[in-house]
C-alpha positions as CSV (number, residue, x, y, z in Angstrom):
1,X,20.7,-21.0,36.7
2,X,21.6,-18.0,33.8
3,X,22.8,-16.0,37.2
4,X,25.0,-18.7,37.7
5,X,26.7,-18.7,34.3
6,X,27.0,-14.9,34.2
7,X,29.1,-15.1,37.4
8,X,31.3,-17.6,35.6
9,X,32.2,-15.6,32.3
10,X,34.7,-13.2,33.7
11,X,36.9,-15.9,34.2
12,X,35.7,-18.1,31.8
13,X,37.5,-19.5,28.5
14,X,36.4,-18.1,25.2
15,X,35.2,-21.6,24.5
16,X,33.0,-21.7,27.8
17,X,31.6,-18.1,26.8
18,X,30.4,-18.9,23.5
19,X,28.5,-22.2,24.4
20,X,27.4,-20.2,27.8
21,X,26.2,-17.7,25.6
22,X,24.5,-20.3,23.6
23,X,22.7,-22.5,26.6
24,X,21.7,-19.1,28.4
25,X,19.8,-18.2,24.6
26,X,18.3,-21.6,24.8
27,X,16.9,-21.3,28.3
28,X,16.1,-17.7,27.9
29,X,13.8,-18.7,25.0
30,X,11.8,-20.9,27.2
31,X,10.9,-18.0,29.3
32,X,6.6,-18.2,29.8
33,X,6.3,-14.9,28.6
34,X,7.9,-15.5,25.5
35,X,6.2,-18.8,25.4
36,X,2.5,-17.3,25.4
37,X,3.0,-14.3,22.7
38,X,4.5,-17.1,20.3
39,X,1.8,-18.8,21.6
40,X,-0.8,-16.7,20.4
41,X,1.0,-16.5,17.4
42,X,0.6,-20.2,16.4
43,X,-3.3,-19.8,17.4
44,X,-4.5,-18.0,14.6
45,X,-2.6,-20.6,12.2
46,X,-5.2,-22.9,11.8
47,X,-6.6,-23.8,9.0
48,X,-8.9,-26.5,7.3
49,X,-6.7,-29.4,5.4
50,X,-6.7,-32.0,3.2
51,X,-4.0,-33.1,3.9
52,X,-3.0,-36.6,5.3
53,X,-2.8,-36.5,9.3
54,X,1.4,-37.2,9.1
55,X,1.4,-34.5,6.3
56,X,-1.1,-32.6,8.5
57,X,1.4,-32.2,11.8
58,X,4.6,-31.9,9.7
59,X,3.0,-28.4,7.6
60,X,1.8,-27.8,11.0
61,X,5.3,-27.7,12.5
62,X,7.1,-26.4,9.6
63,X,4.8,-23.4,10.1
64,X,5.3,-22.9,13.9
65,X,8.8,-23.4,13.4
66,X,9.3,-20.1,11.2
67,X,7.0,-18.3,13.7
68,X,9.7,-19.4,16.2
69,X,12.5,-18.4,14.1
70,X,11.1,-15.2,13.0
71,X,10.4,-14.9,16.6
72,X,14.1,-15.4,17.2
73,X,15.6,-13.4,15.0
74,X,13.6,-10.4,16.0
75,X,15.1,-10.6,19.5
76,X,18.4,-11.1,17.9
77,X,18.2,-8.0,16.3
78,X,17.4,-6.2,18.9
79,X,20.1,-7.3,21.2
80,X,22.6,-6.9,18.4
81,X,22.1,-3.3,18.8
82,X,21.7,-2.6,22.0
83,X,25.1,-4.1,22.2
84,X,26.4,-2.0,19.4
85,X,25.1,1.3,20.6
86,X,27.0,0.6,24.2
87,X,30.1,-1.6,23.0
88,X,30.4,-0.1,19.8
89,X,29.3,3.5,19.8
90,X,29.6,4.1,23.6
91,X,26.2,5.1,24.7
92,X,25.0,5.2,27.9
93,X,22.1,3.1,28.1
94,X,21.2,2.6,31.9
95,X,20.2,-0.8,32.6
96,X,16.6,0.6,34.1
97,X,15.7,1.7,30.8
98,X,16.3,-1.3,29.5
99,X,14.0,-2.8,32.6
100,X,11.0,-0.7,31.8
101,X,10.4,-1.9,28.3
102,X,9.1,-4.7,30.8
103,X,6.2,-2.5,31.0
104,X,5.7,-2.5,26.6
105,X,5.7,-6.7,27.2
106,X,3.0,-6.7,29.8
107,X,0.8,-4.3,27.7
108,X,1.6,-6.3,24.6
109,X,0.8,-9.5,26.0
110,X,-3.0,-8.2,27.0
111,X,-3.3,-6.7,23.7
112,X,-2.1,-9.9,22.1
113,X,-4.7,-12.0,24.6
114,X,-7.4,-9.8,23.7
115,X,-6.8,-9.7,20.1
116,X,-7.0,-14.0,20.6
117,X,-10.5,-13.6,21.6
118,X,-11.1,-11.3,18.8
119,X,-9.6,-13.3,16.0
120,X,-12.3,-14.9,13.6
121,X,-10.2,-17.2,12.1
122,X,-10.8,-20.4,13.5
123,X,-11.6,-22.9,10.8
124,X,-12.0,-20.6,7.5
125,X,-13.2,-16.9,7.3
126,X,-16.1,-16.6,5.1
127,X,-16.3,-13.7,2.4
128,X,-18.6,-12.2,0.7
129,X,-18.0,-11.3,-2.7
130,X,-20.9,-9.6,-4.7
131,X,-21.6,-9.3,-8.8
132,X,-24.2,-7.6,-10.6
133,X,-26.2,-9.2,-13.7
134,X,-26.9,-7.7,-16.8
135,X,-30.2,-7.1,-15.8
136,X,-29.3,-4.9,-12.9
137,X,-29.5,-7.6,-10.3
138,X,-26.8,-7.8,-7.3
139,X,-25.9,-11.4,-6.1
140,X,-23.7,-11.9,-2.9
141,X,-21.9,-15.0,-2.9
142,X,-20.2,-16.1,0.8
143,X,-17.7,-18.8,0.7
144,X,-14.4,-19.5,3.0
145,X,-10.9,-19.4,2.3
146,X,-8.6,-22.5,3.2
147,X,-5.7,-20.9,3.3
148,X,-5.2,-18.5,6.0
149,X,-3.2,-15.2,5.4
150,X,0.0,-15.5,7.5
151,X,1.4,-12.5,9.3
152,X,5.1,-13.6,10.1
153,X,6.0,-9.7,10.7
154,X,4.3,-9.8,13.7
155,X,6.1,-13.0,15.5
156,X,9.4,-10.4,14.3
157,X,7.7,-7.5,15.8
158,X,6.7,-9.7,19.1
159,X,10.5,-10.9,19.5
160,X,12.2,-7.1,18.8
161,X,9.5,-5.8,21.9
162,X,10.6,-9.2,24.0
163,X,14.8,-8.4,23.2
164,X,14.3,-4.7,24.2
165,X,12.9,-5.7,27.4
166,X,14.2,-8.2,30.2
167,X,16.5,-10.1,28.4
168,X,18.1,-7.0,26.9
169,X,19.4,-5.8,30.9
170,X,20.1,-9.6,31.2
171,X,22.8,-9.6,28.0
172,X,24.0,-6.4,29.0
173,X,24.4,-7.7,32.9
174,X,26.4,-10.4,30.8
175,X,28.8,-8.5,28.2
176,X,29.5,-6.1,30.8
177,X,31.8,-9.1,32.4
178,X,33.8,-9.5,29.8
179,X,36.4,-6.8,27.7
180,X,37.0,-8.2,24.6
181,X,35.1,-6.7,22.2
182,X,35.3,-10.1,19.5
183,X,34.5,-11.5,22.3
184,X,30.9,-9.8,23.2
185,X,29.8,-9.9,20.0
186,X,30.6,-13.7,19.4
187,X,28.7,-14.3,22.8
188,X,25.9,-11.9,21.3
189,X,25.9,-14.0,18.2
190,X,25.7,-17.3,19.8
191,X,23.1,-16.4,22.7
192,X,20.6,-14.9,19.5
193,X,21.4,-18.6,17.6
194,X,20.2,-20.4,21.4
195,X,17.2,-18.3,21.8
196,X,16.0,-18.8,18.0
197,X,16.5,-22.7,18.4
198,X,15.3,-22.8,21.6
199,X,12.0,-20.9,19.9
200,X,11.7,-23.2,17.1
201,X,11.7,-25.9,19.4
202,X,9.6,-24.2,21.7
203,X,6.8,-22.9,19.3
204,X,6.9,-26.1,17.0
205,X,5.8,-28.3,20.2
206,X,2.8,-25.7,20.8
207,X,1.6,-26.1,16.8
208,X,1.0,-29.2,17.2
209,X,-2.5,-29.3,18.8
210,X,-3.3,-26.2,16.8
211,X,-2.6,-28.1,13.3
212,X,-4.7,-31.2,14.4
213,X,-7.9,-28.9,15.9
214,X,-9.1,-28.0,12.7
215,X,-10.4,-31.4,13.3
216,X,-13.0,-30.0,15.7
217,X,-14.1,-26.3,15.7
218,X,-14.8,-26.5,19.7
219,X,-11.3,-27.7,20.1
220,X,-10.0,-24.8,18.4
221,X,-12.2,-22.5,20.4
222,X,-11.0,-24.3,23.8
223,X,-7.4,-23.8,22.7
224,X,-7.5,-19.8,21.3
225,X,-9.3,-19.1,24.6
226,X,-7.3,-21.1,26.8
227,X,-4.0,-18.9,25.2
228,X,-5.8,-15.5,25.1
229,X,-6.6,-16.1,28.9
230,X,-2.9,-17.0,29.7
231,X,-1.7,-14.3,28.1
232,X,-3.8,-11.7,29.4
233,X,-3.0,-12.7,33.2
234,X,0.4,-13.1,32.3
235,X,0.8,-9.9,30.9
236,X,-1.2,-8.6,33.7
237,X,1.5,-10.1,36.2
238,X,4.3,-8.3,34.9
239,X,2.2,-5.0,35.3
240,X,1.7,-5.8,38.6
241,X,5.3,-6.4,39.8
242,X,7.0,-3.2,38.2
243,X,3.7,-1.2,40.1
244,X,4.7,-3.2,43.0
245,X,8.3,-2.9,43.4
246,X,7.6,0.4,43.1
247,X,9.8,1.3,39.8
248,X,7.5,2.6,37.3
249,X,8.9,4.0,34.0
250,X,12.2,4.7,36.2
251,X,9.8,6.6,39.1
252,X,9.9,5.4,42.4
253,X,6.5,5.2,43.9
254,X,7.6,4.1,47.2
């Protein structure tokens, strides 16, 4: 369907180009790639409450929706200049380079399974904090935090790795049909505002059973594994296909 309304722009109005730019964001965002590493993401969000269940799933969503957006404007960024090194500045940035980064998102998607698995976090991390008496004696006092620390940085980092990769040949397959240069960066603009709410809505859905399994540690457990898993063999997929077609870091083992 985005193939489609690529073909269409160089004869499309600048109306159609902007909300093409928009619904090809919007799709792009649903991507299962992208999908699992936000995924993984909104795993290591939960947290005990005690909180109402309503109040429960709207801090829930709140939460996964600025791991979406962050998400978003991370890949934003990162097609916003890609376009201004080639429209802008005039660099020659080949469209396989642009491919292999392919290869960073299947390595970062096993790192970011196996990191799942790895993750402590479920319900509360217990600490241990230790004092000394007066009379020399050393007490060590373990206890759990409710509040889990969140690492937003890392949803940015995860989109700027996901913009540099497929999608970033898939814009540039894009501008490179139209000539006007208000033009490309409007579409650029508008495709980075699809993807981000396409993210939002994308990563808020997948909170939801995270905020409600702090109601049963199992649960949690099922969930972080069930994600880890995923996104190992999907990040193990698209190491598989770039070996296979034979284009490996722009070498052709055919």
């Amino acid at each position: 369907m985005i193939e489609e309304i690529i073909k269409q722009l160089p004869t499309a109005t600048p109306f159609f180009v902007l909300v093409a730019g928009f619904v090809i964001g919007l799709l792009h965002a649903f991507e299962p790639d992208h999908v699992i590493a936000i995924a993984t993401q909104n795993s290591k969000s939960t947290q005990k409450s005690s909180l109402s269940f309503f109040r429960k799933v709207g801090s829930g969503a709140i939460k996964s929706s600025i791991l979406g957006a962050l998400w978003g404007a991370g890949h934003t960024s990162s097609l916003v200049l890609v376009s201004l090194l080639i429209f802008v500045f005039s660099m020659n940035i080949p469209i396989e380079m642009l491919g292999n980064f392919e290869i960073g998102v299947g390595i970062m998607l096993v790192a970011l399974g196996f990191f799942t698995f790895r993750n402590k976090k479920l319900i509360g991390e217990k600490h241990i904090h230790h004092h000394t008496h007066d009379d020399g004696m050393i007490h060590a006092h373990p206890h759990t935090h409710d509040k889990t620390h969140s690492h937003g940085h890392k949803s940015y980092i995860i989109g700027c790795i996901h913009g540099l990769a497929g999608s970033g040949s898939l814009v540039v397959l894009a501008l490179s049909t139209l000539h006007d240069l208000q033009t490309i960066l409007s579409f650029v603009l508008v495709f980075g505002i699809g993807s981000i709410v396409g993210m939002v809505l994308v990563s808020s859905v997948i909170g939801l059973p995270f905020s409600l399994s702090f109601y049963s540690e199992r649960i949690t457990k099922i969930l972080r594994y069930f994600v880890g898993s995923l996104s190992i063999i999907i990040g193990v997929d698209i190491l598989y296909n770039i070996v296979m077609n034979g284009n490996f870091f722009g070498l052709s083992l055919s």
